[in-house]
C-alpha positions in Angstrom: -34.9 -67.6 72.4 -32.4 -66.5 69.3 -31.4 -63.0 69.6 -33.5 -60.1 68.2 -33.2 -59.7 64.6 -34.5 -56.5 63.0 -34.1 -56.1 58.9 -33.9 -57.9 56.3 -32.7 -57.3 52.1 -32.9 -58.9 49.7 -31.5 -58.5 46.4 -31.7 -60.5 43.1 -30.7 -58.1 40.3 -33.9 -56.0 39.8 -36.6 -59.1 40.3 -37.1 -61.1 43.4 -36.7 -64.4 42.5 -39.4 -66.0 44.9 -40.5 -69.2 43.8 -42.6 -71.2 45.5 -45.4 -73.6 45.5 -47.8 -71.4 46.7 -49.4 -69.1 44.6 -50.1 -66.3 47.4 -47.5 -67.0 50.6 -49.4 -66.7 53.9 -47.2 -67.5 56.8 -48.2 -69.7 59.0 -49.1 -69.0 62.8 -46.1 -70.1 64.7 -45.8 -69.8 68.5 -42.0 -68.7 68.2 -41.5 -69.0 71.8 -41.3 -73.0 71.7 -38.6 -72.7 68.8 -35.4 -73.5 69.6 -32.5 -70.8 68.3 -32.1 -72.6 65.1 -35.6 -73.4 64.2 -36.6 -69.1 65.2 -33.5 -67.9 63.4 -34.9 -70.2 60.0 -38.7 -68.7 60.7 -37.6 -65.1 60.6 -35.6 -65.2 57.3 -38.1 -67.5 55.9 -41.0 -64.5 57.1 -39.1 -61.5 55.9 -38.4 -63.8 52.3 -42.1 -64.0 52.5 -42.8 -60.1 53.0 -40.2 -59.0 50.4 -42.2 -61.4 47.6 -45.3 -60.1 48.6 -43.6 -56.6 49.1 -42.4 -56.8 44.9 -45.7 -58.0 44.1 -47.4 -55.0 45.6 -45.3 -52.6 43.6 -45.2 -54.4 40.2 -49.1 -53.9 40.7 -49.2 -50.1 40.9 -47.4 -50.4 37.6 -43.9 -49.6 38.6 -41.1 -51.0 36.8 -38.3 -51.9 40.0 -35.7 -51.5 37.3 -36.7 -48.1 35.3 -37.6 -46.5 39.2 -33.7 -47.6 39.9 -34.7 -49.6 42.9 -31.4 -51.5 44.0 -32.8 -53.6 46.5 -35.3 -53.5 49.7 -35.3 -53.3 53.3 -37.7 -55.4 55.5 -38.6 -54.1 59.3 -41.2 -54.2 61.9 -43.0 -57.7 62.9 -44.8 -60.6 61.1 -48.5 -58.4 61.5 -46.9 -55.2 61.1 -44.7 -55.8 58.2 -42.3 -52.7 56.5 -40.6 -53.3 52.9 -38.7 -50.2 52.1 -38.0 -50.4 48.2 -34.6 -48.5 48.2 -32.8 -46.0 45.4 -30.5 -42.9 44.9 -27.2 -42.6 44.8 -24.8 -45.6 46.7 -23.2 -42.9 49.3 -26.9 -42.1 50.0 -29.8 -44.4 49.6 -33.3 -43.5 50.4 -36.1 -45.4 50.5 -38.7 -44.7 47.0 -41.8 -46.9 47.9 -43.0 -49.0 51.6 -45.3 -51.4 51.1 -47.1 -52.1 55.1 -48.3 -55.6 55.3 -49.4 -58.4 57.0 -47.8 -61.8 56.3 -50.1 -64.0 58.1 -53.3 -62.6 56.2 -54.2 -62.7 52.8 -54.7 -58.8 52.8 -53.1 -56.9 50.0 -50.2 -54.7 51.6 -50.7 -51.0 51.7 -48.3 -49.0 48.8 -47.0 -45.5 49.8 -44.4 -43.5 47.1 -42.0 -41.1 48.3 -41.4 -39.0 45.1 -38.4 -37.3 47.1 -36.8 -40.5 48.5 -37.3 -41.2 52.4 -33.9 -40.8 54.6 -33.0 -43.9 56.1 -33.4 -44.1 59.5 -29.7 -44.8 60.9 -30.1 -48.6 61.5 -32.0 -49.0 58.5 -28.5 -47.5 56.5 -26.2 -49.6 58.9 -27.9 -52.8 57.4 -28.1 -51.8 53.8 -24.4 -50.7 54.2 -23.8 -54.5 56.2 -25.6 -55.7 52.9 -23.5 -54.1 50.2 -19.9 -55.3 51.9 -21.2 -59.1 52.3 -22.2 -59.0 48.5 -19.2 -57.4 47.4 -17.1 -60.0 49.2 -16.3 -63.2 47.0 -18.3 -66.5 47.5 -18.9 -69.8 46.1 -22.0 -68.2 43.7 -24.1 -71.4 42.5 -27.3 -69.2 40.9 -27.6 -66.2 39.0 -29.5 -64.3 41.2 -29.4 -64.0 45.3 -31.5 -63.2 47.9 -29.6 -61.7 50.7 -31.2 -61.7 54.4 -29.6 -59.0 57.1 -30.7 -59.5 60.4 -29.1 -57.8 63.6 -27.3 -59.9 66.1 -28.2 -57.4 70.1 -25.4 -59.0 71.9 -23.1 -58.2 69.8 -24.0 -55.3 67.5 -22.6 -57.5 64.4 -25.0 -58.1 61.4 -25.5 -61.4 59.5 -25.5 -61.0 55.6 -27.4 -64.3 54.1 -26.8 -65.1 50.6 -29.4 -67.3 49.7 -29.3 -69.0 45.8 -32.7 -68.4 44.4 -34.2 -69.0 40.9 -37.5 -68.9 39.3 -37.2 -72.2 38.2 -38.7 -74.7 40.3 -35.3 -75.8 42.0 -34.5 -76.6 45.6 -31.5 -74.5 45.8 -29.5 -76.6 49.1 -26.0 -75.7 47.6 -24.5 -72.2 47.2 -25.9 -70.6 50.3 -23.8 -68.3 52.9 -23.4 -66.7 56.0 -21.3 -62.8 56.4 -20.6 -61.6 59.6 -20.4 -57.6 59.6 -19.3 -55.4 61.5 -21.9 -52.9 63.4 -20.8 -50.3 61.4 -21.3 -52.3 58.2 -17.6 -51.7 57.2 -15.8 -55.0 57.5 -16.7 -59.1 57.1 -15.6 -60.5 60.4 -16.5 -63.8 59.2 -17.9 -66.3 56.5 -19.5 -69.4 56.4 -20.5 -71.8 53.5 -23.6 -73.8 54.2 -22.3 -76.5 51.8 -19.0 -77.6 49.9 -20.4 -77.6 46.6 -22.9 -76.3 44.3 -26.3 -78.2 44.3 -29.6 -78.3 44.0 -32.6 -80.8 44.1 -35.9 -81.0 41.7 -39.2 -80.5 43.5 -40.0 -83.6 45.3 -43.2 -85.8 43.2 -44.5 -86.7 46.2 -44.5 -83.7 48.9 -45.2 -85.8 51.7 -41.9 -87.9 50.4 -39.4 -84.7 51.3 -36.1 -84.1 49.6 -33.2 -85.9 51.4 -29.4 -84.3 51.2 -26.3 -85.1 53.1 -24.8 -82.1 55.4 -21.3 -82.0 55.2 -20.6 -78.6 57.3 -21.7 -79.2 60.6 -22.6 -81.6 63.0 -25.6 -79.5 63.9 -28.8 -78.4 62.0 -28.3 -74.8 60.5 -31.0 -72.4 59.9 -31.3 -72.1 56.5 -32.8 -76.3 56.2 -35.5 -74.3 58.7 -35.7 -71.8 56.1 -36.1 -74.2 52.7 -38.9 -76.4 54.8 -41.1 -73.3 55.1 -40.5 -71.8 52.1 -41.1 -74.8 50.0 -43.5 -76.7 52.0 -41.6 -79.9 52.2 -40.0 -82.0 54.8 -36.1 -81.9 55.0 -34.4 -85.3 55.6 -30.7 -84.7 56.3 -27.3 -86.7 57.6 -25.0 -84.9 59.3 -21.3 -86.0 59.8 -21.5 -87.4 62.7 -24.0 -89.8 62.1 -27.3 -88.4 63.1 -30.0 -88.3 60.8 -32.5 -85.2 61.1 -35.9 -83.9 59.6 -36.8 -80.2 59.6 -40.4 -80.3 58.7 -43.0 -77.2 58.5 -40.2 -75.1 60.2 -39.6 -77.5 63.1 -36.4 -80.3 63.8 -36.9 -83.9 64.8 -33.9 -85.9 65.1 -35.0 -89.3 63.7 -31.4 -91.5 64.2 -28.7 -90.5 67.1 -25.0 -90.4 65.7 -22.1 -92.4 67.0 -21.1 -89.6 69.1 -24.3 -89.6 71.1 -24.8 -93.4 71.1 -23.5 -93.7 74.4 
């Protein structure tokens, strides 16, 4: 099993920019104890994406404007049945949290809205990962969409905190380019590392035929990452994908099959 991962934000100006084929996003039941690292790593941001959309929705219907209440973002905690999303405000040197929506991803049941006129403190881990959030953003990528999701999740062993920047758009795009990966420090201070998930900016139309899958070549690693995980749940098509050293994979419904063996497993 992946190590424990414990918050996510995401940001994408004032609006998250959730698109998907469904209308309402249930997640699925998945027993997350046969996943392998990569496939649990892609379910949990894909869940917490899930809880943020669903989170924004909850809001918008008690009639608040995210932009006139100056939210800057929101923070996603707790567990798939016992969801948090902390809508955060106030100043940058102290953020608070102005509405939680409580919910439960795998049900269709509306979340539960609570306001905090005052702001809610921040518990301290909760500030560690927004802080985490606001280096990786303000560190330069390859940006390929006008607006971003970004995904923190905490990494136990080490105390370090991965920032995802994940290309998102209301259009109905398959957004495979222009996606990244900030290691942070614990204390939120300092990238310790980036990765690209791809060279180049790209992105795919929706597929005519779902069943068909989108197909892409992987240029960045000889192994399946966890964000192809991710874009099979989120948009509910199978992922076919070479990598470079000859293998060719599917991640389907949140799950990798490797359908050829590369050269350097031939033998």
């Amino acid at each position: 099993m992946h190590q424990t991962t414990r918050f996510l934000i995401a940001v994408a100006g004032l609006q998250c920019a959730c698109a998907s084929p469904a209308q309402f996003p249930v997640v699925p039941y998945i027993e997350t104890t046969t996943l392998s690292p990569v496939e649990a790593l892609g379910y949990e941001i894909y869940w917490r994406d899930v809880a943020a959309w669903r989170g924004t929705d909850a809001v918008r219907a008690q009639g608040v404007d995210l932009g006139e209440a100056t939210v800057r973002g929101w923070i996603v905690s707790g567990r798939e049945d016992a969801a948090i999303v902390s809508f955060i405000g106030g100043a940058p040197a102290d953020p608070t949290a102005l509405f939680d929506v409580r919910l439960d991803v795998r049900s269709p049941r509306p979340g539960h809205f609570v306001r905090h006129p005052q702001g809610r403190t921040l518990a301290a881990q909760e500030g560690r990962a927004w802080h985490a959030r606001e280096t990786a953003v303000a560190t330069p990528f390859m940006q390929c969409s006008a607006a971003y999701n970004t995904v923190v999740l905490e990494q136990e062993k080490t105390g370090n905190w991965l920032v995802y920047l994940l290309a998102a758009s209301a259009e109905p795009l398959i957004h495979v380019g222009g996606n990244h990966r900030m290691t942070v420090s614990p204390d939120g201070e300092r990238v310790l590392a980036t990765f690209s998930f791809s060279k180049s900016c790209f992105s795919l139309p929706p597929p005519e035929d779902s069943a068909a899958g989108a197909w892409f070549t992987q240029l960045v690693s000889d192994d399946p990452l966890e964000t192809t995980i991710f874009l099979s749940l989120r948009h509910q098509i199978p992922f076919y994908f070479r990598v470079p050293e000859g293998s060719v994979w599917v991640a389907e419904a949140g799950r990798l099959r490797r359908l050829r063996v590369g050269r350097n497993d031939a033998a």
